[in-house]
ZAMARGU-4260 file (C-alpha; in steps of 0.2 Angstrom, whole numbers, plus 5000, padded with zeros to 4 digits):
<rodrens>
0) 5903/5363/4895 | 5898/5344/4897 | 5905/5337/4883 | 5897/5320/4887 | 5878/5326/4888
5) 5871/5315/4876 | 5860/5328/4868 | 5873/5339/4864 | 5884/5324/4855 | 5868/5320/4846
10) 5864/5336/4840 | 5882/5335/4832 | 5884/5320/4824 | 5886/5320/4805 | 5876/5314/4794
15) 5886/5303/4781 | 5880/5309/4764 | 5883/5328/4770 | 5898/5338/4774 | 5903/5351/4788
20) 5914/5365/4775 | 5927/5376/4789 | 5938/5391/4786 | 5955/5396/4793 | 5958/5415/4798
25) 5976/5417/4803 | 5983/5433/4810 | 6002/5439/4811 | 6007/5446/4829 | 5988/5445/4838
30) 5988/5449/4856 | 5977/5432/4858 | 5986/5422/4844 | 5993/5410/4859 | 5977/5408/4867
35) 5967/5402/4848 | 5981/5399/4837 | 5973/5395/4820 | 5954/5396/4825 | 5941/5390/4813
40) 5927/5397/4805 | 5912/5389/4806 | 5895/5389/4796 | 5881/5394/4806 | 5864/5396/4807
45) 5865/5415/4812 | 5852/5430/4818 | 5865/5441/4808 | 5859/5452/4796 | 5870/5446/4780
50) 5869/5452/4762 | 5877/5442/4745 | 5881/5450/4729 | 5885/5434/4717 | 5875/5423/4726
55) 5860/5415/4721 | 5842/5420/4731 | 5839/5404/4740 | 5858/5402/4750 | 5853/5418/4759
60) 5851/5409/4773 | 5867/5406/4775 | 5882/5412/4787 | 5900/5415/4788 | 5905/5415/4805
65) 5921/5423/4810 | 5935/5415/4820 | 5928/5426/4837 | 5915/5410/4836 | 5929/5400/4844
70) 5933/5412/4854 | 5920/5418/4863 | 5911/5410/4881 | 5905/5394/4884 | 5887/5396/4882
75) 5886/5406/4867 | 5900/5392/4860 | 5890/5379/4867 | 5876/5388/4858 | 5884/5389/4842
80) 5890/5373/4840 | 5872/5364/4844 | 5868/5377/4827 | 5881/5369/4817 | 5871/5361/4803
85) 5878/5351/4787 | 5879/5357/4767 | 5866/5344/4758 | 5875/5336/4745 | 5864/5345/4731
90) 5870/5365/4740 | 5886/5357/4742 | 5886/5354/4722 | 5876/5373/4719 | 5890/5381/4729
95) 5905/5370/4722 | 5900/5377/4705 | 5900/5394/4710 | 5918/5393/4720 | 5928/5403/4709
100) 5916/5415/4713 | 5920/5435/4721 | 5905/5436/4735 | 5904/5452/4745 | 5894/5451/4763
105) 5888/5464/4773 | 5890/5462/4788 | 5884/5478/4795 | 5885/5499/4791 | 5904/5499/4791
110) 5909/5479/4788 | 5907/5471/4772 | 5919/5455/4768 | 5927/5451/4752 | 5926/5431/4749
115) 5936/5421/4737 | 5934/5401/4732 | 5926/5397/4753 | 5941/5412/4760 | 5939/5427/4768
120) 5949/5438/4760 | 5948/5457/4767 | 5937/5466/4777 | 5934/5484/4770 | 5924/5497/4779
125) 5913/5504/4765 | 5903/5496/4750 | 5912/5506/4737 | 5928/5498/4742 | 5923/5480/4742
130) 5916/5483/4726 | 5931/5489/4719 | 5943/5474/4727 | 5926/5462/4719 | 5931/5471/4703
135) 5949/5469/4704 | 5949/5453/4710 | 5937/5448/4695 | 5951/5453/4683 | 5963/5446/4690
140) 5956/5426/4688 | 5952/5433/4670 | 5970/5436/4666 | 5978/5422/4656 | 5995/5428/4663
145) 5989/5427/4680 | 5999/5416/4692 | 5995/5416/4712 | 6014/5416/4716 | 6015/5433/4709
150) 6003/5441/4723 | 6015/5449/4736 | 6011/5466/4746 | 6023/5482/4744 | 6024/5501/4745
155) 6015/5512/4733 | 6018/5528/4734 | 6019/5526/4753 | 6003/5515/4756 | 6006/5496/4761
160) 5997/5488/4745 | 5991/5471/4737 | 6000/5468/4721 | 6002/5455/4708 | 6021/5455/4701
165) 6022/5474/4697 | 6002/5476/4694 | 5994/5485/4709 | 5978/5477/4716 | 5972/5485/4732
170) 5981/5497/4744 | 5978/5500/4764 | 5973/5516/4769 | 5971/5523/4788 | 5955/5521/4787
175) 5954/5503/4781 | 5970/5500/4796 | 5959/5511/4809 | 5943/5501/4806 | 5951/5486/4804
180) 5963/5489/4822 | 5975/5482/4812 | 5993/5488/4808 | 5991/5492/4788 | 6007/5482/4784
185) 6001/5467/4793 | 5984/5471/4787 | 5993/5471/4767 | 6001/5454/4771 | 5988/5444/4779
190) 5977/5450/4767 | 5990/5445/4751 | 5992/5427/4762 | 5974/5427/4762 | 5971/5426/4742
195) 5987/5413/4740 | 5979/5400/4754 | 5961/5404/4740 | 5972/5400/4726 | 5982/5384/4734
200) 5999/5395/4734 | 6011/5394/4748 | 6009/5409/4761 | 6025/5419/4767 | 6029/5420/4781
205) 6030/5437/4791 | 6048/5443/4788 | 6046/5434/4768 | 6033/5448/4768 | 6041/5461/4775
210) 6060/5459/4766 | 6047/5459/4749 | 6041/5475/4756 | 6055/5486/4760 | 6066/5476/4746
215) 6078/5471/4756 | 6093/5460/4757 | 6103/5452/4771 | 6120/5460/4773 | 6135/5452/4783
220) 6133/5463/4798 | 6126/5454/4813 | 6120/5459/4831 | 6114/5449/4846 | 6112/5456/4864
225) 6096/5457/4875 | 6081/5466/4867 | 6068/5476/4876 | 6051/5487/4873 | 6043/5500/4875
230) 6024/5506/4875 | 6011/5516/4882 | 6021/5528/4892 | 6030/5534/4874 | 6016/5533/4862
235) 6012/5549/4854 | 6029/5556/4861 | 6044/5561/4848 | 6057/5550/4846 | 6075/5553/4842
240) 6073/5557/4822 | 6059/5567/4825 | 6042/5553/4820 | 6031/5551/4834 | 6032/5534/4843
245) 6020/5523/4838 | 6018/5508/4847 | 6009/5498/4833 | 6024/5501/4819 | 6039/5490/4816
250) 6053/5502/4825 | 6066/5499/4836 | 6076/5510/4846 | 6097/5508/4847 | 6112/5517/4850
255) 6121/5523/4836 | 6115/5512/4820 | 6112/5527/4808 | 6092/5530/4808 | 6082/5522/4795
260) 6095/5506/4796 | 6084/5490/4795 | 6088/5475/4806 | 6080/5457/4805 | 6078/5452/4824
265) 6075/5434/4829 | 6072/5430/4846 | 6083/5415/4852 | 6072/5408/4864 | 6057/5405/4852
270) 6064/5405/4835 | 6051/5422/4829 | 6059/5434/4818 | 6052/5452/4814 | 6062/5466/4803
275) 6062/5484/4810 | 6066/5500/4807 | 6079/5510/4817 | 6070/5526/4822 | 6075/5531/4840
280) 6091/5531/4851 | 6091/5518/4868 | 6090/5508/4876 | 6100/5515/4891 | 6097/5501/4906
285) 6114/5487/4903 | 6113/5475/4895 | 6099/5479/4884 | 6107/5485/4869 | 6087/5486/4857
290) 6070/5492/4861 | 6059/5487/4850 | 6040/5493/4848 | 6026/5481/4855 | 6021/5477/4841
295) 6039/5470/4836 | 6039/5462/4854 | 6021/5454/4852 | 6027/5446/4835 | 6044/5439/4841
300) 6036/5431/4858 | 6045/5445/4869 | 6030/5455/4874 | 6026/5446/4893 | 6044/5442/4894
305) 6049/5460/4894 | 6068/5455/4890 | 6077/5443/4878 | 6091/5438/4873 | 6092/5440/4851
310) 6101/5440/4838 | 6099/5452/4821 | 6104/5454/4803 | 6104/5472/4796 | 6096/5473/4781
315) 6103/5484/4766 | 6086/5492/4756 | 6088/5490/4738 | 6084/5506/4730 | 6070/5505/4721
320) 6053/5515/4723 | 6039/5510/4714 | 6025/5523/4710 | 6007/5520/4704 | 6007/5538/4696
325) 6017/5544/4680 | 6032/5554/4686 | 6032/5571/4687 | 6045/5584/4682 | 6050/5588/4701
330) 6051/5572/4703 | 6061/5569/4689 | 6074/5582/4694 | 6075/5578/4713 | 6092/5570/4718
335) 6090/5552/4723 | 6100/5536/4723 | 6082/5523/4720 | 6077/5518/4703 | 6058/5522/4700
340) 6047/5509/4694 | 6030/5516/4686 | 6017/5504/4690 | 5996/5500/4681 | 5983/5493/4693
345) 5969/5483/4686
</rodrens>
């Protein structure tokens, strides 16, 4: 692309009483996150087919782009930024009084977008599930005890979730994960990070997240060593406590920590850290002493590297399982060492 073709800068200068609005999509682990860290999303003039709810007839015209825009070839880039066009101050007013605002877009049979204040909050696969995070996520501004830096993801009942303190907003199922080609726990905390950059509350970072989400502590235990990973060859095949290996959860294989032992892994060439779950025995090649999942690979750097050198912490679950149904009698009866929490959603 020429970047000094005269037409091109013309057609992109700004007039001074109007304003370009952007949006920020980040992603934990992304295979291409080196390539367009942070991308933008830009507003468009768009030949999508997009539907509001909550949004007033005349802004119909309007389109959210999503971060591909900046990541696609040069001519349709080249083409989408000569079809940038600027908010008027009086839409830029309309829209600012509608910010607080829960907008859903349909962007095709299986995509609709949840929207919060100008964010991109979640992309759900069906209309009846949009709707009911819209509904959620209306009830939740409307609570007077409402504050952002309660909104953290966990378990419930199994199922990476969206929650607010011990109020359960939205949960991740496969199908949600599978349509989305996202891992459900990322999915859970990009999409919790998400509603806090809405609400101007910090986000947390990956392993903030995850130590939230298995309710986890640091213990005095450390390992360091060379870690390695495995993929495509293994995927689908049992591992050592008898799961089947899958590539895209946070696993790791070792030698004789018992199974289920979680471990906080930081690779000491770049500083990423990632927390995993012991679930296979390995590696046997000296003097690799961990292989980890690719995803755990991708998030710490190590994935094109194949090998590095890391240090860990294992991570001691505090017992504590929280449930979004009432406790049954069975349950009641079983033998287990974790307290039960008993949750309400909105």
């Amino acid at each position: 692309m020429d970047w000094k073709n005269e037409k091109l800068v013309n057609s992109l200068s700004t007039p001074k009483s109007e304003r370009k609005i952007t949006y920020r999509s980040t992603k934990f682990c992304s295979s291409s996150q080196n390539l367009f860290p942070k991308s933008p999303q830009i507003q468009t003039k768009s030949s999508f087919p997009v539907s509001l709810q909550s949004i007033k007839t005349r802004f119909l015209q309007q389109d959210f782009l999503s971060s591909g825009v900046m990541q696609s070839s040069s001519g349709w880039l080249g083409q989408a930024l000569q079809n940038i066009f600027y908010i008027t101050s009086n839409t830029k007013n309309n829209l600012q009084s509608m910010s607080s605002a829960v907008l859903i877009i349909r962007r095709g049979k299986e995509k609709y977008e949840v929207w919060l204040k100008n964010h991109l909050i979640a992309n759900l696969p069906n209309k009846s599930q949009a709707n009911l995070m819209q509904l959620r996520l209306k009830k939740l501004l409307e609570s007077s005890s409402f504050h952002a830096s309660k909104l953290r993801p966990a378990f419930i009942n199994g199922t990476p979730a969206l929650m607010v303190g011990n109020r359960f907003l939205f949960g991740i199922n496969q199908e949600i994960s599978r349509k989305n080609h996202r891992n459900p726990d990322l999915l859970a905390i990009e999409w919790i990070n998400n509603l806090r950059s809405a609400l101007h509350t910090p986000r947390l970072s990956l392993t903030e997240a995850q130590v939230t989400m298995h309710n986890l502590k640091a213990s005095q235990e450390r390992l360091s060593g060379f870690a390695s990973w495995y993929g495509d060859y293994f995927h689908g095949r049992l591992t050592a406590n008898g799961e089947r290996y899958n590539q895209n959860e946070f696993t790791v294989a070792h030698k004789t920590l018992p199974f289920n032992t979680f471990l906080r892994v930081t690779n000491t060439q770049t500083g990423k850290t990632v927390v995993v779950r012991v679930n296979d025995r390995g590696p046997y090649i000296p003097p690799r002493s961990l292989d980890l999942s690719r995803i755990a690979a991708r998030c710490i750097g190590s994935e094109k590297a194949g090998v590095v050198p890391y240090t860990a912490v294992i991570m001691k679950p505090e017992q504590i399982q929280l449930n979004l149904k009432k406790i049954t009698q069975a349950r009641k009866n079983r033998k287990s060492s974790a307290s039960v929490v008993t949750i309400s959603s909105f």
